[in-house]
LOMI-829503 format. One line per field, with one value per atom (N, C-alpha, C): x, y, z; residue in one letter. Coordinates in steps of 0.2 Angstrom, whole numbers. Layout:
N
X X, ...
Y Y, ...
Z Z, ...
residu A, ...
This chain:
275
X -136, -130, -131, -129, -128, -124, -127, -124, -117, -113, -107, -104, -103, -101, -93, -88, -84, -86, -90, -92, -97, -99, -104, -101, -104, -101, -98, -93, -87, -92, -91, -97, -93, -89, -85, -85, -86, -87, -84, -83, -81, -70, -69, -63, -58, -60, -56, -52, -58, -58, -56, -55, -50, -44, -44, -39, -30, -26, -20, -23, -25, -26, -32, -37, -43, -43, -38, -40, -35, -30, -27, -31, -36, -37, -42, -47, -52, -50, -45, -41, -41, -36, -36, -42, -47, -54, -55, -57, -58, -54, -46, -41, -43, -45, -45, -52, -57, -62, -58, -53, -50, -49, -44, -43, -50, -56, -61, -66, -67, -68, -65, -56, -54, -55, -55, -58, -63, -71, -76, -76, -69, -70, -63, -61, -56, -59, -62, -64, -64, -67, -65, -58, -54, -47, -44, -46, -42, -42, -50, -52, -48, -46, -45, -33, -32, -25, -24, -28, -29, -28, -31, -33, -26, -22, -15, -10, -11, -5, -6, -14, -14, -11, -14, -9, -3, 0, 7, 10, 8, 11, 12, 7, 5, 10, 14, 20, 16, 11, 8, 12, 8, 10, 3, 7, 2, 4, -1, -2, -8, -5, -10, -12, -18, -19, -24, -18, -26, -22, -27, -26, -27, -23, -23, -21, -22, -21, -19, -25, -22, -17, -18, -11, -6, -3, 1, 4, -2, 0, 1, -2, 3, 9, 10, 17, 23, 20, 25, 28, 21, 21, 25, 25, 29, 36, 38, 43, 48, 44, 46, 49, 43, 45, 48, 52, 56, 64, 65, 69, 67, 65, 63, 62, 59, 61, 64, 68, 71, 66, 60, 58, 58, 58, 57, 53, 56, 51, 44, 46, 42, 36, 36, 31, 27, 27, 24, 26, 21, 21, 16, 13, 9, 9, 2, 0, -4, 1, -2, -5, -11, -14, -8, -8, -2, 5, 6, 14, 15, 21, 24, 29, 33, 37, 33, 28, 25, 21, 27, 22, 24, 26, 26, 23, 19, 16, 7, 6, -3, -6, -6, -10, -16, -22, -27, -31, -31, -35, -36, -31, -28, -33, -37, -41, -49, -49, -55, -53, -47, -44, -47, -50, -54, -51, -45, -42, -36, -32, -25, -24, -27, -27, -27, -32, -32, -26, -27, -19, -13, -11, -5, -4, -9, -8, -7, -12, -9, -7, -1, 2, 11, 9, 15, 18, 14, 14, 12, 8, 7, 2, -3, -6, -9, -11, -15, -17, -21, -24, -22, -15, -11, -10, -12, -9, -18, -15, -21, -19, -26, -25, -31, -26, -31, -31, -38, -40, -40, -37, -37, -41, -48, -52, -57, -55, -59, -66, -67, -75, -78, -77, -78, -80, -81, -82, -76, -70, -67, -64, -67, -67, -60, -55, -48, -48, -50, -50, -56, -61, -68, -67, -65, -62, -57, -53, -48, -49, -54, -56, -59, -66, -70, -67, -61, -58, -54, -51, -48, -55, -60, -66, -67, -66, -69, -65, -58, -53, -49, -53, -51, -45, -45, -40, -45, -41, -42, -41, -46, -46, -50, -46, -51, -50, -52, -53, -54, -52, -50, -54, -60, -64, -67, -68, -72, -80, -81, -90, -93, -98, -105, -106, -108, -111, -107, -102, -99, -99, -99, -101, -94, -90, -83, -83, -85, -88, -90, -92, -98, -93, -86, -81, -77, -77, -70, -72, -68, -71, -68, -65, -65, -65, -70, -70, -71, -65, -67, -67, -75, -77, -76, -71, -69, -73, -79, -83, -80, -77, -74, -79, -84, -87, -85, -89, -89, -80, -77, -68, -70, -64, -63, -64, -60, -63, -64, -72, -77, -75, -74, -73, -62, -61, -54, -51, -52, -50, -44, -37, -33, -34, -36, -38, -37, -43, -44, -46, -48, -50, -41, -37, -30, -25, -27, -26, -26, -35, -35, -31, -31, -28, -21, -18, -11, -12, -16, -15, -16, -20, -21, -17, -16, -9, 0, -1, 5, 2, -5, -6, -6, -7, -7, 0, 5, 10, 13, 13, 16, 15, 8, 6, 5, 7, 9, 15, 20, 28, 29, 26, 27, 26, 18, 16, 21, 26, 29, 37, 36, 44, 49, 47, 51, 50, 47, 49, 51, 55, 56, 56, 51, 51, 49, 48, 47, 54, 57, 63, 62, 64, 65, 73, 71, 77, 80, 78, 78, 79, 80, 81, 85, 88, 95, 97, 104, 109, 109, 104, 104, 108, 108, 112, 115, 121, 123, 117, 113, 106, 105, 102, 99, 105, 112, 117, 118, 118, 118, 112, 107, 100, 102, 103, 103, 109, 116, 120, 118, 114, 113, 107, 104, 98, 102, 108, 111, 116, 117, 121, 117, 113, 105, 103, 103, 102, 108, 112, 120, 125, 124, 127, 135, 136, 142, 146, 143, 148, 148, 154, 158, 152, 148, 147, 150, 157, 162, 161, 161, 163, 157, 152, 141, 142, 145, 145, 148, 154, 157, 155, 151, 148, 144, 139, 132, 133, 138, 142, 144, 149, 152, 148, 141, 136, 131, 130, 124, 117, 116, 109, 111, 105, 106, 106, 100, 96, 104, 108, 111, 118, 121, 125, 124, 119, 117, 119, 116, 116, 123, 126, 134, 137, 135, 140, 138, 130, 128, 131, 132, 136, 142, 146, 155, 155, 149, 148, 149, 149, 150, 147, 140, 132, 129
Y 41, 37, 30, 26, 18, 20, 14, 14, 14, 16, 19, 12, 5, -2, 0, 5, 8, 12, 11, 17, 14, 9, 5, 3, 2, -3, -8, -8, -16, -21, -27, -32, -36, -31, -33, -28, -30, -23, -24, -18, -23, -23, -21, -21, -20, -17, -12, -19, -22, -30, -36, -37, -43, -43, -50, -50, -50, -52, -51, -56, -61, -67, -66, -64, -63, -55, -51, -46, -49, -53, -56, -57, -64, -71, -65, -58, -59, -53, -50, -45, -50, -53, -60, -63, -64, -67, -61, -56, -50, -51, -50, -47, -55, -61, -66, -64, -59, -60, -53, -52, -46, -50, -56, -59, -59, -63, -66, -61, -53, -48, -45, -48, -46, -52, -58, -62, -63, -57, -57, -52, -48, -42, -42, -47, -47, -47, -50, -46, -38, -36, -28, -24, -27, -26, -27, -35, -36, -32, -28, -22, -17, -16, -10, -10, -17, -19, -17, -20, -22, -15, -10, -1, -1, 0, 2, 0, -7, -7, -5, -6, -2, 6, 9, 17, 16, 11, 12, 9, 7, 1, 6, 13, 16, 24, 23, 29, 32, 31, 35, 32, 36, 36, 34, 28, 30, 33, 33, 37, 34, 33, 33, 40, 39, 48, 44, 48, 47, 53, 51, 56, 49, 51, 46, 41, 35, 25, 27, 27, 24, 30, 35, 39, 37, 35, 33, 27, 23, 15, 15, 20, 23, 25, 26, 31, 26, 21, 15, 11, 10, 6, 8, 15, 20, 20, 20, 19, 14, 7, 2, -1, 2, -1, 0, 5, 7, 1, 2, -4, -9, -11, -19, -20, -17, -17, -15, -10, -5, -2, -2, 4, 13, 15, 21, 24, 28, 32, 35, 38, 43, 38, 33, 29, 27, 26, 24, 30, 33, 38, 38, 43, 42, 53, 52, 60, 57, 59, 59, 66, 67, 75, 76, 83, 86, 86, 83, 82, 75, 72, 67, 68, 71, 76, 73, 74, 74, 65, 62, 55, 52, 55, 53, 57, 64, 67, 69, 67, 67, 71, 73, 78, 75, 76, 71, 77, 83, 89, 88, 89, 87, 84, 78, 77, 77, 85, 89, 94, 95, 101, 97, 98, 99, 101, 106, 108, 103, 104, 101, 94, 90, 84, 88, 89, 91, 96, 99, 106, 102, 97, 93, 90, 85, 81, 88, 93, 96, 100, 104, 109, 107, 99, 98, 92, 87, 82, 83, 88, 88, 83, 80, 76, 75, 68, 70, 64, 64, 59, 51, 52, 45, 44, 47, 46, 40, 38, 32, 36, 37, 39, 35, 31, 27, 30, 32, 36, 29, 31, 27, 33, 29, 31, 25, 24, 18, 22, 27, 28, 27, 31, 31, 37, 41, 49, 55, 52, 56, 65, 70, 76, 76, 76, 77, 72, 65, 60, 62, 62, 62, 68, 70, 80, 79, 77, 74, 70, 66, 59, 63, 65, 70, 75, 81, 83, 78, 75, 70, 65, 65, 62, 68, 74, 80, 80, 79, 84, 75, 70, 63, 61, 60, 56, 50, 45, 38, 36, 35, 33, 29, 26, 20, 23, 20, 19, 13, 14, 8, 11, 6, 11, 5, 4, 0, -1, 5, 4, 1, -2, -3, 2, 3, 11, 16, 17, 23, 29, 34, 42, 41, 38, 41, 36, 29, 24, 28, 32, 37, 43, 43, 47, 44, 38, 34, 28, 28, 23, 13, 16, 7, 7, 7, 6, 1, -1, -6, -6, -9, -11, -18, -14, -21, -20, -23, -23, -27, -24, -31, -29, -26, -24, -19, -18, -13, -17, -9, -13, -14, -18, -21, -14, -9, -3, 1, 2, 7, 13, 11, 16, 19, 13, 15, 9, 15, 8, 9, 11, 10, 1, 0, -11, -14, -18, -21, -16, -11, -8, -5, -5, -1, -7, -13, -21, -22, -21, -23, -18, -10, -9, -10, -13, -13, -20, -24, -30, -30, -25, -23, -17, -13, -11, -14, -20, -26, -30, -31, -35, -30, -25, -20, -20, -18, -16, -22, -28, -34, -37, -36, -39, -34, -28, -24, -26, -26, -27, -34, -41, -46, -46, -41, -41, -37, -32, -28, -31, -40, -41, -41, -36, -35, -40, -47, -53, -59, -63, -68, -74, -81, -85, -84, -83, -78, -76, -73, -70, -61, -57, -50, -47, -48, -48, -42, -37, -29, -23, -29, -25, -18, -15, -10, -13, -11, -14, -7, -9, -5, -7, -15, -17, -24, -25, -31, -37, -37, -41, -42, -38, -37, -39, -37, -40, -47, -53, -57, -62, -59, -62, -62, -56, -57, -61, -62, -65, -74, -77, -82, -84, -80, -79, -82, -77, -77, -83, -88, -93, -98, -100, -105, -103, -97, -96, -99, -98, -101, -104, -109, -113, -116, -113, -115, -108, -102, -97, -97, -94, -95, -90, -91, -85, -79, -79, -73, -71, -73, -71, -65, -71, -65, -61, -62, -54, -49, -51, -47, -42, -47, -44, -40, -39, -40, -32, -32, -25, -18, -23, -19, -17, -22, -18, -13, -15, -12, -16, -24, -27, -33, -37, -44, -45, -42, -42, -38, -33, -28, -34, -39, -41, -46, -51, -56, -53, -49, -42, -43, -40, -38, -44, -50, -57, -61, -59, -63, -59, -50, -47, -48, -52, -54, -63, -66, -74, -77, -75, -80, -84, -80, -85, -84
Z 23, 23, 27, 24, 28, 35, 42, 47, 45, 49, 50, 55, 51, 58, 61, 58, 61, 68, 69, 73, 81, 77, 81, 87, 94, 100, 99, 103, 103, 104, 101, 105, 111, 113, 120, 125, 132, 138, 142, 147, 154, 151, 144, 145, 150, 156, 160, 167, 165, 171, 168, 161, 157, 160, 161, 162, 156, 156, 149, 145, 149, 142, 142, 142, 139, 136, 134, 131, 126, 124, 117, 114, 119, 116, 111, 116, 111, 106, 106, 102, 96, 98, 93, 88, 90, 88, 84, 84, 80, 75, 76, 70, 67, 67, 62, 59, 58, 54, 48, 48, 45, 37, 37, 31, 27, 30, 26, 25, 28, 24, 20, 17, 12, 7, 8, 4, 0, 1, 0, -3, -4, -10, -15, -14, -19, -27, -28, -37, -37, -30, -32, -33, -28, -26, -36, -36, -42, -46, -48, -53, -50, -47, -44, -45, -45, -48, -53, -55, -64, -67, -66, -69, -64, -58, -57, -63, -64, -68, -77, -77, -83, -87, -78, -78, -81, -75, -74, -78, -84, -90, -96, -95, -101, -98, -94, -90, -85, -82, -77, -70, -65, -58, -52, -48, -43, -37, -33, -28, -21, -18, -11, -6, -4, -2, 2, 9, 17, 22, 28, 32, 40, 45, 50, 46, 50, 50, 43, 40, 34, 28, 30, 26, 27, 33, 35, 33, 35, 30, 22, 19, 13, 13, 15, 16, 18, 22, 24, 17, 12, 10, 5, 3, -2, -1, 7, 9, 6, 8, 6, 0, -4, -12, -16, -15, -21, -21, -12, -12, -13, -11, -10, -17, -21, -30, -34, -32, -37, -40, -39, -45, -42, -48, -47, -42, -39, -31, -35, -41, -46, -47, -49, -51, -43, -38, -34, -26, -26, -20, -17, -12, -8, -5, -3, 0, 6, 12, 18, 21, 23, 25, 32, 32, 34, 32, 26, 24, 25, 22, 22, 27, 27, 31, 39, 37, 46, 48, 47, 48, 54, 59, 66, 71, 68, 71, 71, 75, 76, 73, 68, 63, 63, 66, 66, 63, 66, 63, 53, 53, 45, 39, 42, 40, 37, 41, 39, 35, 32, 29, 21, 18, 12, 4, 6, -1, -3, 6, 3, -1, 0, -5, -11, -16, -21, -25, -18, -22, -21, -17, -16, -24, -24, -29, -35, -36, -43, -44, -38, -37, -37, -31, -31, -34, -36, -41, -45, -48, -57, -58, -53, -56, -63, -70, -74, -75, -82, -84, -81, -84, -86, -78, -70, -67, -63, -57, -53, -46, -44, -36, -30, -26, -21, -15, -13, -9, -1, 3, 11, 14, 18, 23, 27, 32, 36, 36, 37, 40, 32, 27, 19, 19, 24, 22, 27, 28, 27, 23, 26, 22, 18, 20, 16, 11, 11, 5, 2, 5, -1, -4, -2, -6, -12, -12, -16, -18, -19, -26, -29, -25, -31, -34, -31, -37, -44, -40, -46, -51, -50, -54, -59, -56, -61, -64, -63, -68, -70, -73, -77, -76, -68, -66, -62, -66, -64, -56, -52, -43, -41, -36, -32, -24, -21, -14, -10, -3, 1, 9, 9, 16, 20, 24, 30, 31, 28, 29, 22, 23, 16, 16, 8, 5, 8, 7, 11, 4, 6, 4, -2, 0, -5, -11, -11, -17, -22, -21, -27, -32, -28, -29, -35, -34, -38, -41, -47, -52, -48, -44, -42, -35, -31, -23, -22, -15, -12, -6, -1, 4, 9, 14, 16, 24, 25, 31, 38, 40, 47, 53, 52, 60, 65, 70, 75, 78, 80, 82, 89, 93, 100, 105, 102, 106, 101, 102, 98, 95, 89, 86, 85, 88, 86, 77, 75, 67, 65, 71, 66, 70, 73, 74, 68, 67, 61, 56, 56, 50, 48, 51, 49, 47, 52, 47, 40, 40, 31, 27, 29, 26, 23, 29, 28, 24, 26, 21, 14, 12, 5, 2, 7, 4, 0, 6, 4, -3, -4, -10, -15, -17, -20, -24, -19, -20, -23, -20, -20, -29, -27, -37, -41, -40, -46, -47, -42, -44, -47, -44, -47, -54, -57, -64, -67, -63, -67, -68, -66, -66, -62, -56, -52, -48, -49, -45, -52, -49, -54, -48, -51, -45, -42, -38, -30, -26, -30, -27, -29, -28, -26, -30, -37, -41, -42, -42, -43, -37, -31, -26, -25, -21, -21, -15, -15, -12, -6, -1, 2, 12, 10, 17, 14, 19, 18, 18, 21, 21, 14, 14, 7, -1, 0, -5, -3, 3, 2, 0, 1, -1, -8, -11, -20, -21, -18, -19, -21, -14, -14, -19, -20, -27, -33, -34, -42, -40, -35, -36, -37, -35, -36, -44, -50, -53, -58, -56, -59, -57, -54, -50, -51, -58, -60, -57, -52, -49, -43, -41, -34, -31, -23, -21, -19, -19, -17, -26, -31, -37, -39, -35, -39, -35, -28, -22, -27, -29, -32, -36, -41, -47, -45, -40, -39, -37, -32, -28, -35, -39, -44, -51, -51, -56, -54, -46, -41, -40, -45, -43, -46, -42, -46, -53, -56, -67, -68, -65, -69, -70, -64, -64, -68, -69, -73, -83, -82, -88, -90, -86, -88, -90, -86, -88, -93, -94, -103, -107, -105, -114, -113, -106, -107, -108, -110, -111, -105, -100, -93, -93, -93, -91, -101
residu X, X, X, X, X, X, X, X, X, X, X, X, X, X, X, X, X, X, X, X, X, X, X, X, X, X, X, X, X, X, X, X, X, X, X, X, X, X, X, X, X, X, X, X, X, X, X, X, X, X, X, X, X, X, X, X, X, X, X, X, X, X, X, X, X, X, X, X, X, X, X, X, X, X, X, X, X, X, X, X, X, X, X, X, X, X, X, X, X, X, X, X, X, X, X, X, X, X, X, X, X, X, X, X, X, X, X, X, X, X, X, X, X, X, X, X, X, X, X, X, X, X, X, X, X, X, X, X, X, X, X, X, X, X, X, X, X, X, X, X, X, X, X, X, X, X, X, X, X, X, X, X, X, X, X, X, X, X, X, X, X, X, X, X, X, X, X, X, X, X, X, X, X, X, X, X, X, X, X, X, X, X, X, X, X, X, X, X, X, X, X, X, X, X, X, X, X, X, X, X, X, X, X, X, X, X, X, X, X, X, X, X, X, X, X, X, X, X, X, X, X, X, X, X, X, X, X, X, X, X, X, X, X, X, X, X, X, X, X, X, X, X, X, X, X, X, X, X, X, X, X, X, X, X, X, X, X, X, X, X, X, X, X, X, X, X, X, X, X, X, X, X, X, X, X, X, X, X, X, X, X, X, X, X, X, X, X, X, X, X, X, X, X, X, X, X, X, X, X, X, X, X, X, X, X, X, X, X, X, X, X, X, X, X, X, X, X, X, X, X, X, X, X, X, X, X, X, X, X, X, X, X, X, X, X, X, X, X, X, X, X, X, X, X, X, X, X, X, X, X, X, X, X, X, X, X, X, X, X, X, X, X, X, X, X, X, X, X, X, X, X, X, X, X, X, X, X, X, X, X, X, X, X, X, X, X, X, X, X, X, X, X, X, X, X, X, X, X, X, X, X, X, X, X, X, X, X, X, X, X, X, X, X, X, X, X, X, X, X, X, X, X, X, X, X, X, X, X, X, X, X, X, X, X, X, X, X, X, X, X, X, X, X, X, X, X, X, X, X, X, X, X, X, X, X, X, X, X, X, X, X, X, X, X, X, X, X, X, X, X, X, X, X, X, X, X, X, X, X, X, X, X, X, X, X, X, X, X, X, X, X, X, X, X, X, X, X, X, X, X, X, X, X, X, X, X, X, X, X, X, X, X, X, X, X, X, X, X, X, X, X, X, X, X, X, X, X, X, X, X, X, X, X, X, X, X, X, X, X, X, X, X, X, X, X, X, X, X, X, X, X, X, X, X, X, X, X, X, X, X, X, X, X, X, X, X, X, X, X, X, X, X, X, X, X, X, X, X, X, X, X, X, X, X, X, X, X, X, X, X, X, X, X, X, X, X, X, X, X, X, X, X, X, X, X, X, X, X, X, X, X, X, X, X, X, X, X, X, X, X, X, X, X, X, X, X, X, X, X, X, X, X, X, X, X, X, X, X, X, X, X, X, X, X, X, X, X, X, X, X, X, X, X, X, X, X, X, X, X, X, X, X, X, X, X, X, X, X, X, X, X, X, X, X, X, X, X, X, X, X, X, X, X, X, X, X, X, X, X, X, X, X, X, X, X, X, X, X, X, X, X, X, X, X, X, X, X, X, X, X, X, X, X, X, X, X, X, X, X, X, X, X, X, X, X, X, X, X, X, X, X, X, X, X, X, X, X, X, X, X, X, X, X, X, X, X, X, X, X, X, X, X, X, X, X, X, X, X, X, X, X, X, X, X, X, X, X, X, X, X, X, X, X, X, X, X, X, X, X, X, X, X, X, X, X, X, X, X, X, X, X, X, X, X, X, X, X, X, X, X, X, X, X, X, X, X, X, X, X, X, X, X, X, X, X, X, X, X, X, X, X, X, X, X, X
């Protein structure tokens, strides 16, 4: 197995004697090499979009599956998206080791448990063919995630993975890995740092450009959202009055309230001839 750079010496010592602005400045300096090792693997990432929205174009589901930093940056991200897009929760989930149920609790053991990925996914979700599972593991050999790609390789489910080292052991698991190298972290060996960064930044791209490919952006607005706070109803409000400028804002609030979304209320006014 290839050096393990998650693992490697901080190329910083002496932490303990920094002062406040010298432990940012050089926090700081690290978390900037975090974009430009995602920059040098975006054809992978793209491949690895491209086959989600294929699944999920063809009625499948995806799934994020980790243990630690990165399960949990699934589950955030799973959190999020149903609102912020309306879509269905069923199409976009997430298998954190220890339960979902437990994501504020230090389940770290969790991640040498070997079976429950596998049984989760095809006990409690029915995993199959049509569905795509993206494995999170900074080191790349995580037992809980490399256990559960390789089950899903065997039984012809579509998976990628998201890991921190070159050559890592789980690449071998899944048909679209990607490797985002940011180097040994500021304090050795802790990767929720930069290695739980990129995750999160590729989680966000992920999510972000499947949805926009699925429609659920128009513009760069967030048109499909639900009306889960007055926040959120006024943003779509002044959306659909920039969209239609000949309606009152109190009139689209109305609508927007009385259909439940922006597309639904726009919807309702093209079959009554408003708009």
């Amino acid at each position: 197995m290839a050096i393990r750079l998650t693992e490697q010496p901080s190329l910083y010592d002496h932490l303990e004697k920094k002062s406040v602005a010298e432990l940012l400045r050089d926090i700081n300096n690290e978390d900037k090499k975090v974009p430009l090792a995602i920059e040098a693997v975006l054809p992978d990432i793209e491949k690895l979009v491209c086959a989600i929205e294929t699944q999920i174009r063809a009625g499948g589901r995806f799934f994020w599956l980790g243990a630690g930093t990165g399960g949990k940056l699934g589950v955030l991200d799973v959190l999020e998206v149903p609102n912020t897009y309306g879509v269905d929760p069923e199409i976009w989930q997430a298998v954190l080791a220890g339960g979902n149920e437990n994501l504020v609790l230090d389940l770290e053991e969790a991640e040498d448990d070997v079976d429950e990925g596998w049984v989760t996914l095809r006990d409690k979700h029915h995993i199959t063919p049509k569905d795509i599972v993206v494995g999170i593991s900074a080191s790349g050999c995580t037992p809980y995630v490399m256990a559960a790609m390789k089950a899903c390789k065997e039984n012809g489910i579509h998976c990628g993975s998201i890991c921190n080292n070159p050559g890592s052991p789980i690449s071998d698991y899944v048909d679209y890995p990607v490797e985002i190298v940011c180097g040994p972290e500021f304090i050795t060996g802790s990767t929720r740092m930069k290695s739980g960064t990129s995750q999160k930044l590729i989680c966000d791209m992920v999510s972000t450009t499947i949805m926009c490919r699925l429609g659920r952006v128009e513009g760069n607005r967030m048109v499909q959202a639900n009306l889960i706070n007055n926040k959120v109803v006024d943003r779509l409000t002044r959306t659909m009055v920039e969209r239609n400028p000949q309606l009152s804002y109190e009139f689209c609030e109305e609508t927007i309230r009385k259909t439940g979304g922006l597309k639904k209320a726009e919807e309702y006014l093209k079959a009554q001839g408003v708009i």
